[in-house]
DSSP file (Angstrom, degrees, kcal/mol; ACC not computed):
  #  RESIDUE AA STRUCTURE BP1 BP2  ACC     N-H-->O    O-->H-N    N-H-->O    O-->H-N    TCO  KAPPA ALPHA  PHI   PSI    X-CA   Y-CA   Z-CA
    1    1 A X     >        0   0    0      0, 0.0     4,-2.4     0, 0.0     3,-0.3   0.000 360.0 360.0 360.0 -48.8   26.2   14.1  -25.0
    2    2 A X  H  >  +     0   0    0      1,-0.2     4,-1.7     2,-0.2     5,-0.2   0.867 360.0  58.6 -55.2 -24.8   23.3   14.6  -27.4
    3    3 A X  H >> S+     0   0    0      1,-0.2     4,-1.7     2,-0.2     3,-0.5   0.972 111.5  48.6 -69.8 -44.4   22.1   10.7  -26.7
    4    4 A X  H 3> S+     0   0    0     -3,-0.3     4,-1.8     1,-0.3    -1,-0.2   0.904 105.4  47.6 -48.9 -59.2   21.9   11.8  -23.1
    5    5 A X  H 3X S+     0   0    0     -4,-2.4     4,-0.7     2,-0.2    -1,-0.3   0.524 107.9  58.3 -56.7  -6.8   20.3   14.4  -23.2
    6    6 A X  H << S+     0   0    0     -4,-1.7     4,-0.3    -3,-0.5    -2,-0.2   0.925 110.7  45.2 -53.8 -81.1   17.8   12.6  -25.4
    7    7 A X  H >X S+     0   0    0     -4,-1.7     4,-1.9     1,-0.2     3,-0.9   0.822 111.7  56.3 -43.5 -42.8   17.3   10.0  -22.6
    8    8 A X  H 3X S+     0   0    0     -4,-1.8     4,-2.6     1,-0.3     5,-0.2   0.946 106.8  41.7 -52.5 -58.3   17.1   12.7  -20.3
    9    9 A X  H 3< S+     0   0    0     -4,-0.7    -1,-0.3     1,-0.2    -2,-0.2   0.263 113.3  56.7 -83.7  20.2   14.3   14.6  -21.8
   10   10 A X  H X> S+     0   0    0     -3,-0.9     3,-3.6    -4,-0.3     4,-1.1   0.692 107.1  53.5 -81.2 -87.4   12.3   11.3  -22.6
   11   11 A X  H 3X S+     0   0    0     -4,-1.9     4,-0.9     1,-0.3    -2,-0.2   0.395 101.7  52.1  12.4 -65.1   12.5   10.6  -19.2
   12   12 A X  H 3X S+     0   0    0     -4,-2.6     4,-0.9     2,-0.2    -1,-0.3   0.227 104.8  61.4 -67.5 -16.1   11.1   13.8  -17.9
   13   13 A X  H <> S+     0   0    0     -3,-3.6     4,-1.5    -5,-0.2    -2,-0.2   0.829 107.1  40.8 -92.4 -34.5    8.3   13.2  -20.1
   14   14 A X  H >< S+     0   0    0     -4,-1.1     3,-0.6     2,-0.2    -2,-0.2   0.983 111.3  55.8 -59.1 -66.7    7.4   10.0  -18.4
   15   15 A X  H 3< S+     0   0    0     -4,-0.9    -1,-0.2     1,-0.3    -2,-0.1   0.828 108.6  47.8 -40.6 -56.9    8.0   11.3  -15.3
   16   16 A X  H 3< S+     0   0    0     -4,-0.9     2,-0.7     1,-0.1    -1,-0.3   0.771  80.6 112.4 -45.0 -52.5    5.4   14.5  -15.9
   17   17 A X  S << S-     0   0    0     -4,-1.5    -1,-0.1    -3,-0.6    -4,-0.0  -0.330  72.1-121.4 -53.3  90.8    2.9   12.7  -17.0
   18   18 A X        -     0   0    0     -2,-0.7     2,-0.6     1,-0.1    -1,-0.1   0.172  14.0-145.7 -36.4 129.9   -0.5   12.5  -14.5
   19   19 A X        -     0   0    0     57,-0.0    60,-0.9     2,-0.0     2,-0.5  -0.732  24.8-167.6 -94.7 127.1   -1.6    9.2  -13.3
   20   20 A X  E     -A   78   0A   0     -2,-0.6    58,-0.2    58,-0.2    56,-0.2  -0.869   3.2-152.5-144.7 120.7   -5.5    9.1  -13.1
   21   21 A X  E     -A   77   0A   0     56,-0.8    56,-2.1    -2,-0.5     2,-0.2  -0.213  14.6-137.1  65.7  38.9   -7.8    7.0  -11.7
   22   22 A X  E     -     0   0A   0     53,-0.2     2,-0.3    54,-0.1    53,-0.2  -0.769  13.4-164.4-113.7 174.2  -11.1    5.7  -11.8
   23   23 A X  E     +A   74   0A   0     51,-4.0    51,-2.3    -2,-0.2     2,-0.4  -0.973  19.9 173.2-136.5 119.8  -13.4    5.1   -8.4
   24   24 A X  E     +A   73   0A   0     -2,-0.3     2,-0.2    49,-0.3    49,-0.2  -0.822   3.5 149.4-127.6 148.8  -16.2    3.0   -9.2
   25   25 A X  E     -A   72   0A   0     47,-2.9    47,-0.5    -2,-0.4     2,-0.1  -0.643  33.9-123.5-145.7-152.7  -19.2    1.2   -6.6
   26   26 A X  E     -A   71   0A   0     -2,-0.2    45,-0.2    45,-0.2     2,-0.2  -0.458  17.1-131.9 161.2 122.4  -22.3    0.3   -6.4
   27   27 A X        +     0   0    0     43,-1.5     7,-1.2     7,-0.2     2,-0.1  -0.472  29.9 174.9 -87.1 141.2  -25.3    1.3   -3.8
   28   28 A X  E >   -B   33   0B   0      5,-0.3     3,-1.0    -2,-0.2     2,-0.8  -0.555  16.8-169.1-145.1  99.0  -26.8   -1.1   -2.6
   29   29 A X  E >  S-B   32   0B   0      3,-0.8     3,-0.5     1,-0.3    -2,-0.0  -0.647  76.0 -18.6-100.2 110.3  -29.8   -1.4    0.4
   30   30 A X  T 3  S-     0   0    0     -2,-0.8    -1,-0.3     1,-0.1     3,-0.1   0.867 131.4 -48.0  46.3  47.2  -31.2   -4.7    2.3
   31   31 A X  T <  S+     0   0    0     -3,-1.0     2,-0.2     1,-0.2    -2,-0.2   0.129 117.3 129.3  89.8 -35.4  -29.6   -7.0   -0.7
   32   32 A X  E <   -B   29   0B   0     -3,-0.5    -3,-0.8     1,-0.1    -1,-0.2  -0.389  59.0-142.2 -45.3 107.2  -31.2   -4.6   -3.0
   33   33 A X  E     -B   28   0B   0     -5,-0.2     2,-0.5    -2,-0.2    -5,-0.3  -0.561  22.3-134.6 -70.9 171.5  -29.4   -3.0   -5.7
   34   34 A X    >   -     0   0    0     -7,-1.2     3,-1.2    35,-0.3    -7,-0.2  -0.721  19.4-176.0-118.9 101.0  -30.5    1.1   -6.4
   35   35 A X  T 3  S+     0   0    0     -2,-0.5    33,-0.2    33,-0.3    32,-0.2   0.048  75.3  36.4 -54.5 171.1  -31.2    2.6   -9.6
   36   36 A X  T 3  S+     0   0    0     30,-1.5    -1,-0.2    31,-1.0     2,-0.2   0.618  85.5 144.5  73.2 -10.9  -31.9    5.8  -10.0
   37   37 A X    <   -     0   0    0     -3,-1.2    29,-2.0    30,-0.2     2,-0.6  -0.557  45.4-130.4 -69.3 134.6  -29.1    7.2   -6.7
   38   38 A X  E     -C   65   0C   0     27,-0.2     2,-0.3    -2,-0.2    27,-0.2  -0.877  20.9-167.4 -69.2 121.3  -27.1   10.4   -6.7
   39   39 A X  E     -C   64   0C   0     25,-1.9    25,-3.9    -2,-0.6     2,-0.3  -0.996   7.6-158.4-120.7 132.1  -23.6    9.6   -5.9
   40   40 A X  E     -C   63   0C   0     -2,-0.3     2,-0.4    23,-0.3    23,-0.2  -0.716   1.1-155.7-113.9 122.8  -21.5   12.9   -5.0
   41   41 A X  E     -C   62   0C   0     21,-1.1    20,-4.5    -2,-0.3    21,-3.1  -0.978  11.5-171.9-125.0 128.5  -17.7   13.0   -5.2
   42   42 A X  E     -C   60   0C   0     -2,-0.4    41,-2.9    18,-0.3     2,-0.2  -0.914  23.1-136.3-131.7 128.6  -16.1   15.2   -3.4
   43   43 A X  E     -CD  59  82C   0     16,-4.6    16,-1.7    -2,-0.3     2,-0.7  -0.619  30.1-135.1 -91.2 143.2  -12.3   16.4   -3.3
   44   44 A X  E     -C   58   0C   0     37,-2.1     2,-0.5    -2,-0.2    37,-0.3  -0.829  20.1-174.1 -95.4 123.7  -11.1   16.7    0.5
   45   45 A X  E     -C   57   0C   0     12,-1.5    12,-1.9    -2,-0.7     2,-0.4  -0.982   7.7-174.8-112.1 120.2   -8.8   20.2    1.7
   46   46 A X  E     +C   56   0C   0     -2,-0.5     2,-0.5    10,-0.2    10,-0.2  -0.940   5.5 176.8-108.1 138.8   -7.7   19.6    5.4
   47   47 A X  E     -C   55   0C   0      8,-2.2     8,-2.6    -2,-0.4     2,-0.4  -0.974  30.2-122.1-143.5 149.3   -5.7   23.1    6.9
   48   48 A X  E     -C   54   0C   0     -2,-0.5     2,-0.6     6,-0.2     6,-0.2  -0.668  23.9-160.7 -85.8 117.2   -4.8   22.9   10.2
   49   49 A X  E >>  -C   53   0C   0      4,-1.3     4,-3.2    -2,-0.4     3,-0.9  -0.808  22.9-143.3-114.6  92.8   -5.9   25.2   12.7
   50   50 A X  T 34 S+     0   0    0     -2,-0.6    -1,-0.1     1,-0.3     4,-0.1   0.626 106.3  42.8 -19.4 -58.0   -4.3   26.2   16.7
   51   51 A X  T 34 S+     0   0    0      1,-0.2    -1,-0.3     2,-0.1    -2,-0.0   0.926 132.2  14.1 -74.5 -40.9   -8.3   26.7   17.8
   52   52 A X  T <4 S-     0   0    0     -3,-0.9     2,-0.3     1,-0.2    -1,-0.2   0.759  93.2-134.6-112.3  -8.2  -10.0   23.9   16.4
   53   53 A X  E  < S+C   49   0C   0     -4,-3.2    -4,-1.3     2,-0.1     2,-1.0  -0.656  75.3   7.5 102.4-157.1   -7.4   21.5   15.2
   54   54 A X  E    S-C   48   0C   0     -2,-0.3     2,-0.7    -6,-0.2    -6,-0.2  -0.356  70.6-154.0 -54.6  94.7   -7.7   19.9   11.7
   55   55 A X  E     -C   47   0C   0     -8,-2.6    -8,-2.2    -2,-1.0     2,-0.1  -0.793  11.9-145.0-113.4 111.9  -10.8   21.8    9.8
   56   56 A X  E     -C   46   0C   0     -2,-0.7     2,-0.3   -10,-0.2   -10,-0.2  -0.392  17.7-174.8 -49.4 114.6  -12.3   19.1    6.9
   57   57 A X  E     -C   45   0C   0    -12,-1.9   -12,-1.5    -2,-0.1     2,-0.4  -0.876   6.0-167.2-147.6 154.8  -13.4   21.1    3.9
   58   58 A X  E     -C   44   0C   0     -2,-0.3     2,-0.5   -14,-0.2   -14,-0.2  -0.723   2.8-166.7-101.2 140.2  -15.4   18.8    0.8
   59   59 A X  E     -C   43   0C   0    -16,-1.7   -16,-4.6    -2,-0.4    -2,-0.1  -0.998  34.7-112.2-142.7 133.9  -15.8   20.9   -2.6
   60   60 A X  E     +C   42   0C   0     -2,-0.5   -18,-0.3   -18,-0.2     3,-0.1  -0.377  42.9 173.3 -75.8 134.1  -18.3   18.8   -4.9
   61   61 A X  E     -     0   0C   0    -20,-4.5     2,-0.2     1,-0.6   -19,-0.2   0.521  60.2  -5.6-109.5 -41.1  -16.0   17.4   -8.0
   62   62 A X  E     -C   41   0C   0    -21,-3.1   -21,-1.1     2,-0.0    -1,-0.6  -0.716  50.3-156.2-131.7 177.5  -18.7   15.1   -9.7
   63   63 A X  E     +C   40   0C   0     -2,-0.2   -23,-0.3   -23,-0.2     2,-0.2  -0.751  14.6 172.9-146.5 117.0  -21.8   13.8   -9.6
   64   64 A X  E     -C   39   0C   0    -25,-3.9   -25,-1.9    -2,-0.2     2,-0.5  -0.593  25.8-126.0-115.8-177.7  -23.4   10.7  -11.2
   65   65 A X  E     -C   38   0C   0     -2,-0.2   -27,-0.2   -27,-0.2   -29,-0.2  -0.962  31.6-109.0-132.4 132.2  -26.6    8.7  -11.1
   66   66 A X        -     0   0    0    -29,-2.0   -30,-1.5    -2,-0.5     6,-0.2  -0.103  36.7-124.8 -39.3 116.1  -26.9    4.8  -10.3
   67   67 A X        -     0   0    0      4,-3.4   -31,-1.0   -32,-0.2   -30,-0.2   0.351  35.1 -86.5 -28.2-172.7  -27.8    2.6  -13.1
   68   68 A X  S    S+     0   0    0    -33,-0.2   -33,-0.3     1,-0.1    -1,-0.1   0.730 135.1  51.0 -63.9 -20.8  -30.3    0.4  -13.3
   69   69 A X  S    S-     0   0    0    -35,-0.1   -35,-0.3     2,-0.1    -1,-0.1   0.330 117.2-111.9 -74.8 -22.2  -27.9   -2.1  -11.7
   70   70 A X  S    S+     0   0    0      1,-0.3   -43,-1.5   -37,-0.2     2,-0.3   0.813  75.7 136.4  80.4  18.9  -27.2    0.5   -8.9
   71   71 A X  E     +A   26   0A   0    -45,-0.2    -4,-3.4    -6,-0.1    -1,-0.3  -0.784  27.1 175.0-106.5 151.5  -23.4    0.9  -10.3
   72   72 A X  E     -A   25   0A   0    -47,-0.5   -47,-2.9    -2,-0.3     2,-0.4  -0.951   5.9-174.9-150.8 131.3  -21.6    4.2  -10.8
   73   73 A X  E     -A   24   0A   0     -2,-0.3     2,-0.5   -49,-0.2   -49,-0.3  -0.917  18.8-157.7-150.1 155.0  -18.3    5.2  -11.7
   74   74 A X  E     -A   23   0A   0    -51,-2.3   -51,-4.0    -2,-0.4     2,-0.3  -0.785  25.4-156.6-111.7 137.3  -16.2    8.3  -12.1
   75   75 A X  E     +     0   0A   0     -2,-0.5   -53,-0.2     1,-0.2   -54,-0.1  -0.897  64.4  17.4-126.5 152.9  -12.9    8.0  -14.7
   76   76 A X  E    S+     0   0A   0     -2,-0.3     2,-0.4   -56,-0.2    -1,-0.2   0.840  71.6 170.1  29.6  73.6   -9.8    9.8  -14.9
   77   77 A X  E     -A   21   0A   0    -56,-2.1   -56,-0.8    -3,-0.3    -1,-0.2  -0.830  29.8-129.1 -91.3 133.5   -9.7   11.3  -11.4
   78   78 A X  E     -A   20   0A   0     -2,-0.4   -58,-0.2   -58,-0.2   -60,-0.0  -0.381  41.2 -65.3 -63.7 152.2   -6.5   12.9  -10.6
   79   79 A X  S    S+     0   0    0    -60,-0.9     2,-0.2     2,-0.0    -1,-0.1  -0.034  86.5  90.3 -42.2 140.7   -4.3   12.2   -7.3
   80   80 A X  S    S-     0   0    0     -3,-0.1     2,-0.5     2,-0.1    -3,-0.0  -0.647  74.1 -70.0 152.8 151.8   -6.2   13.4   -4.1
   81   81 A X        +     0   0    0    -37,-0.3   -37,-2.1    -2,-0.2     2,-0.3  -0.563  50.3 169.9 -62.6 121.6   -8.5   12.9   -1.2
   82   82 A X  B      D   43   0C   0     -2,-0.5   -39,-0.2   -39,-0.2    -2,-0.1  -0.997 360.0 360.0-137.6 156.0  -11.8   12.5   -2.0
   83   83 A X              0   0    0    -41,-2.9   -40,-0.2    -2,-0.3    -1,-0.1   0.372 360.0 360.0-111.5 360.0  -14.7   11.6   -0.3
């Protein structure tokens, strides 16, 4: 019984444990890469609404700035919509 509950609670630990992430780019404008960009991530909440239907709202998570390369990325984002 103890060995199970052993496995069990092992188990559960795996199980609990949050998977994050990363979201990574790279701006780029006529072929050009762009140093120097603010790139904005932003986590998405949709609630549903009778009058207007599905109301979009974006709350700012991160922010980073382009490289010289014009690359950005944000690590260990949690599950979720973002735009």
């Amino acid at each position: 019984m103890n060995k199970l509950l052993s496995i069990f609670i092992v188990f559960a630990i795996f199980v609990s444990t949050a998977s994050a992430a990363d979201i990574s780019g790279n701006v780029v404008s006529i072929g050009k890469n762009l140093p120097g960009q603010k790139v904005e991530l932003s986590r998405v909440n949709t609630t549903q609404s009778d009058e207007t239907g599905v109301v979009y709202k974006f709350i700012p998570v991160s922010d980073k700035t382009t490289d010289k390369d014009g690359n950005y990325a944000f690590t260990d984002i949690n599950d979720g919509k973002y735009r």
